[in-house]
Steps between C-alpha positions, in 0.01 A plus 500: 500500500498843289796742507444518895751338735506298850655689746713388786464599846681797598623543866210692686558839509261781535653827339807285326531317119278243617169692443618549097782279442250356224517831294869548552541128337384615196754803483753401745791745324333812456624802675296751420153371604284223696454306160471587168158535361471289206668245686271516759190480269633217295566278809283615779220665273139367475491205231233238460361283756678780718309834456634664806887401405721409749741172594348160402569368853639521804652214670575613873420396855211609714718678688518790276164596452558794707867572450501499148176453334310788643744733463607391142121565435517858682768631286408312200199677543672850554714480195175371300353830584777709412514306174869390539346124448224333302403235721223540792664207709777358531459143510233332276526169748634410840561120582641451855725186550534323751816452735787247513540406827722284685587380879574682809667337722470672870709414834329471829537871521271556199790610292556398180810323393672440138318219314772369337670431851248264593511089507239353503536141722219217578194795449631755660728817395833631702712780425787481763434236686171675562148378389348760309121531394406521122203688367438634120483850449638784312873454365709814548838601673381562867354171449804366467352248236555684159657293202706724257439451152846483395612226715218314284601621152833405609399163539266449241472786266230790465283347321451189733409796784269575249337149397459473905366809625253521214423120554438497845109590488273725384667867503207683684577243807742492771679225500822361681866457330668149553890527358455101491244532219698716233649204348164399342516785281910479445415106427233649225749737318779207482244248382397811239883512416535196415192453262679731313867498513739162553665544854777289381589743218289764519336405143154613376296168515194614359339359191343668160213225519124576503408398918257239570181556545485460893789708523320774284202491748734515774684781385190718368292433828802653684484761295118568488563443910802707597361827254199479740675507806758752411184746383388391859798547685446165622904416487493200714256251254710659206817396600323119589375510122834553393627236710289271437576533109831521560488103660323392215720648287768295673368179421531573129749283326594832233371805608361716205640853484127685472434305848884627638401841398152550605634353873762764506260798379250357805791553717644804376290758749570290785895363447579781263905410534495117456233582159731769357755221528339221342292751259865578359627131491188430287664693228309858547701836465206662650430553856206304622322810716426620072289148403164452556363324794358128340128491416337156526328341212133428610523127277747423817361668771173242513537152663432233242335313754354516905471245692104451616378378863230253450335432867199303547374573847771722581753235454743523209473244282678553165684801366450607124755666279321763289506785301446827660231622286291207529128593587268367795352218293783405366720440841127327635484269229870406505493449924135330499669265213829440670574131647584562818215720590250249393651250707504747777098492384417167537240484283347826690275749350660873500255773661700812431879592323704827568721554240790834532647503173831364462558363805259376711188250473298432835248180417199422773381189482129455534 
């Protein structure tokens, strides 16, 4: 990431903070000038990978191209030029996500009424007494259909808003908010808890035994997994990596501390509150935003074996479990010789084999 820094969007305004607010950051107590120099140069400077300096990225909607990003890039040039800053641009990156949206619900004048007013009986939506239409769209106060994030975190803590807005799809895409489906992620944290700590009496349950060796693949393909996606902002598919080790990890009789602590440092960045927590029960002193995010052994990361499609004709006919590095010949001598494709044979002669190495074998008889 180098010494630059993601920057959040600013409310739009043309001659305000909002076209600087990034410099300002970096000396927000200084009275006497914009920013001091050296700090400037040691965050926002030019580095490598980054020759023109700058912010890493900018995470902001599309709406502000105008409102913020041109002009930030006006006076970012301006103070450039007068030497007051070291970086030609502002913002190394832009990525534009996409919007949560929910329902509007509209009368029969066309005006919209509060969502959380409406019933919704055999099909159809009322509010009043009244039938109401319902159509997806932007979620906002005059919309009458906005959800305030503290009635959530009321209900189920910070960092379940955060499981579920991250969760619900990829970030760059719009995508609709259903209050119903924020217990999924609540349901993951408890069922984190409790791999951990005894609900009962709030005891550390983890073990100081060596995991098995499925549970060491599990846990190191999450690993190689979720560091992908998180370099990828791909949040979504991280958090189902984590969830998906954290149900295996449930099905363990003992669960090994090295397992209890790589699933919490996974989690950390996204449930930050919940991982400080069980970081601390673990018996660390140390926060966990100062360790090191995991790094998956490669021994781990590789399936011992696929599973192969043998077809003969199209048809599948037997299914091979194989090593992932096995080579063309190998995988056509092992389907040819199989039992159930010569049956499927019949005694007939083979005119051509397509083999894709490890997992599928296509035989045409003759």
């Amino acid at each position: 990431m180098g010494r630059g820094r993601s920057a959040a969007r600013p409310t739009p305004c043309p001659t305000g903070r909002s076209c600087w607010y990034e410099l300002r950051y970096l000396d927000p107590h200084n009275s006497e000038r914009l920013v001091d120099p050296e700090a400037e140069r040691y965050w926002m400077g030019p580095r490598e990978g980054q020759p023109h300096g700058g912010v890493d990225l900018y995470v902001g909607g599309a709406e502000h191209a105008v409102l913020h990003l041109l002009y930030a890039r006006f006076w970012s040039k301006v103070l450039f030029d007068l030497g007051h800053v070291s970086s030609v641009e502002p913002f190394h990156k832009l990525y534009n996500q996409g919007m949560i949206q929910a329902y509007v619900y509209r009368d029969s004048r066309g005006i919209a009424v509060p969502a959380a007013e409406v019933e919704e009986r055999d099909g159809a939506y009322w509010y009043h007494g009244e039938k109401v239409s319902r159509l997806l769209g932007k979620m906002g106060k005059s919309l009458k259909n906005a959800v305030t994030p503290d009635e959530i975190c009321a209900e189920y803590g910070a960092d379940t808003l955060r499981l579920y807005e991250m969760a619900m799809g990829p970030l760059d895409v719009s995508r609709p908010w259903d209050t119903r489906a924020v217990v999924g992620q609540y349901r993951l944290l408890q069922r984190l808890w409790r791999n951990v700590v005894d609900e009962g009496t709030g005891e550390v349950t983890v073990v100081d035994t060596e995991p098995d060796e499925a549970t060491l693949r599990a846990l190191h393909k999450a690993i190689d997994g979720v560091r992908q996606d998180m370099e990828g902002l791909r949040f979504n598919t991280a958090i189902a990596k984590i969830t998906e080790l954290n149900n295996h990890v449930t099905k363990v009789r003992e669960v090994p501390r090295s397992v209890a602590e790589g699933l919490v440092l996974l989690i950390s960045p996204l449930a930050p509150h919940v991982a400080e927590e069980l970081w601390r029960k673990l018996g660390h002193s140390g926060s966990v935003v100062h360790e090191s995010f995991p790094v998956a052994d490669p021994e781990y990361v590789v399936d011992e074996t696929v599973t192969c499609v043998v077809q003969v004709k199209g048809k599948v006919k037997a299914r091979l479990e194989v090593a992932p590095s096995v080579s063309d010949e190998e995988l056509e001598a092992l389907a040819v010789g199989d039992p159930a494709v010569v049956a499927a044979l019949n005694g007939a002669g083979i005119r051509k084999v397509i083999v894709r190495a490890p997992k599928l074998v296509n035989i045409v008889p003759a």
